[in-house]
C-alpha positions, 0 to 999 in steps of 0.5 A: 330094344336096338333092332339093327335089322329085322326081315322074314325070309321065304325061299332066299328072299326078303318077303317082308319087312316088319315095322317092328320087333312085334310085327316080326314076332307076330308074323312067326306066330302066324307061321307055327302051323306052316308046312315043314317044307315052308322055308321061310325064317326071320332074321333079328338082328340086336346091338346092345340089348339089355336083359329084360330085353332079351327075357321078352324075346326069350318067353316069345321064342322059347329060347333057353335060360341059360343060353340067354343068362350067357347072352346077357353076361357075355365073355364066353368062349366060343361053343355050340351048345343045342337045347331040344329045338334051339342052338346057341353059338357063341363067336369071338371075333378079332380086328387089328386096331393099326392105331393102337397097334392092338388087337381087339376081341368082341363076341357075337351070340347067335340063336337058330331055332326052325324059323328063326335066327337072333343075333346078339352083338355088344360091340359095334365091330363087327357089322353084319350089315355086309353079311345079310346084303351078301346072302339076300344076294345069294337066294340059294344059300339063303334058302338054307335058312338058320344055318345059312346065316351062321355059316355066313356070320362064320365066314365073315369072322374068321375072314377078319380074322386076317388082317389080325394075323397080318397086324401081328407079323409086322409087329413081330418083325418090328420087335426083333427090329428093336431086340437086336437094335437094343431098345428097353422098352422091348420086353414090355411090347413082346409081353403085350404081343403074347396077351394079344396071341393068347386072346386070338387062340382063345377066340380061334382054337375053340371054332374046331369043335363048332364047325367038327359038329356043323360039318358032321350034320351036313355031310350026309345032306343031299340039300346042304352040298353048298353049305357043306363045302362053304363050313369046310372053307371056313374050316381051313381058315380057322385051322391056318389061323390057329396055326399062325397064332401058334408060330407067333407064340412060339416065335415071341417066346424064342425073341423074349429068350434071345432078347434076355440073352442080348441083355445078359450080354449088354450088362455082362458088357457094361459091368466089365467096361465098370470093372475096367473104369474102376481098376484104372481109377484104382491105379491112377488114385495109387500114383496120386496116393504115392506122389502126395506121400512122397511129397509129404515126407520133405514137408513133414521134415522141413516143418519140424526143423522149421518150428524155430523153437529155442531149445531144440537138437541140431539148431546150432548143428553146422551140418544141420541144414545139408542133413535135412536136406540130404533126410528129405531127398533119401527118404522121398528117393526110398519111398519112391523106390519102393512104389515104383517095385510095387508097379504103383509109379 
């Protein structure tokens, strides 16, 4: 099993640390009979853990089947569900890949009994490290025990949560960059950006029922003031978040509509400069069309009187030669009359 971290806690601070996931095991065997006052839990912390490996820890600590069946399949939506002793959360935490320009979801599980607290996480992104070096800084917030850790775990996720929303303004404001500057490609980059909102509300939006119930059981605690106030924090964040992606969604829907009105135009544009192309090459092909007729006349003429065969009219005519000439310029100046009435000349 791929232990990240594993420690015991009394009072705020690290009592022990196991040398292994059986020592921790032991150690909260050990620890079933203690007072209810004793404070102290352990912390595990798992990456990648398959499913036999989280069965075991399930039969040592009690841990819900169907709880650890999510754990395994993972792509849960965010949820607090509770089972007698234990509660199982489930977050969706978010980062901005600026290389990419896109946003990656991960999930983390988490399960809070008594005296203990497991973190469950597939993904190397987010590290927790950062947050058990936070509240082992902090002994009076860690002394909350269980719920200490998932408030921080909490904070931590939709603290990075920020820099998601500000990957996405820039990426907003670069597209309506590329849909007034004409760019094809653009419509396929708004329809990312709206998967990449969608996926954000998915992970943010369902966090107001898990911190409504959170804050509805520390309200009413003299000892949690502390912790109270820091799930409220998290709260309004989580709401400026939803908010945000909400703008962005609607933002990306009115850009897709300008962006298809400015298409609609730049086609309407582009068939009426093909209309005018074509109405101008209709006008120039009657002008070459009547010149080649009129020039066709004389040479149809001038080829008849031209065969030369012996027994023809006219060829021992005197006036026959002014006659085809006289034919050939009446017939070219009518032809050209009528083209020029016509407005094809």
């Amino acid at each position: 099993m791929t232990v990240v971290d594993n420690a015991v806690y009394v009072h705020g601070e690290r009592e022990s640390e196991p040398d292994s996931l059986d020592c921790t095991l032991e150690l909260l065997r050990n620890r079933e009979g203690a007072p209810s006052d004793d404070e102290g839990f352990a912390w595990i912390g798992l990456l990648r853990p398959d499913a036999d490996e989280l069965d075991r820890l399930a039969r040592e600590l009690s841990l819900p089947a169907l709880a650890v069946e999510d754990a395994v399949n993972a792509h849960q939506r965010p949820k607090l569900e509770r089972y007698d002793d234990v509660e199982f959360v489930v977050l969706r935490p978010a980062w901005y890949v600026d290389e990419d320009e896109d946003v990656q979801v991960g999930e983390i599980h988490l399960f809070l009994g008594r005296d203990f607290v497991v973190t469950v996480r597939h993904a190397e992104t987010p590290e927790l490290s950062s947050v058990r070096s936070r509240l082992e800084a902090d002994p009076a917030l860690l002394a909350q025990g269980p719920r200490a850790v998932l408030y921080a775990v909490l904070d931590r996720v939709v603290d990075d949560y920020r820099p998601v929303v500000r990957g996405l303004r820039n990426d907003i404001d670069q597209i309506e960059t590329q849909v007034f500057g004409g760019d094809p490609s653009v419509s396929r980059r708004i329809y990312q950006l709206s998967r990449e909102v969608i996926e954000l509300q998915r992970a943010v939006d369902p966090l107001h029922d898990v911190l409504e119930g959170l804050l509805a059981e520390t309200t009413d605690d003299p000892d949690g003031v502390a912790l109270h106030r820091g799930l409220r924090d998290v709260a309004d964040h989580v709401a400026q978040t939803s908010e945000s992606a909400d703008n962005f969604r609607q933002l990306l829907g009115n850009i897709l509509q300008v962006n298809a009105a400015l298409v609609g135009q730049r086609q309407n544009e582009e068939m009426r400069r093909l209309s005018e192309t074509s109405l101008a090459q209709g006008e120039e092909v009657k002008k070459i069309s009547s010149w080649a007729a009129i020039l066709f006349t004389p040479s149809l003429i001038g080829a008849i009187y031209g065969m030369n065969f012996e027994h023809m009219p006219e060829l021992a005519w005197t006036l026959g030669y002014p006659f085809a000439l006289g034919l050939m310029v009446l017939v070219s100046l009518t032809l050209y009359l009528v083209f020029r009435k016509r407005g094809w000349l």
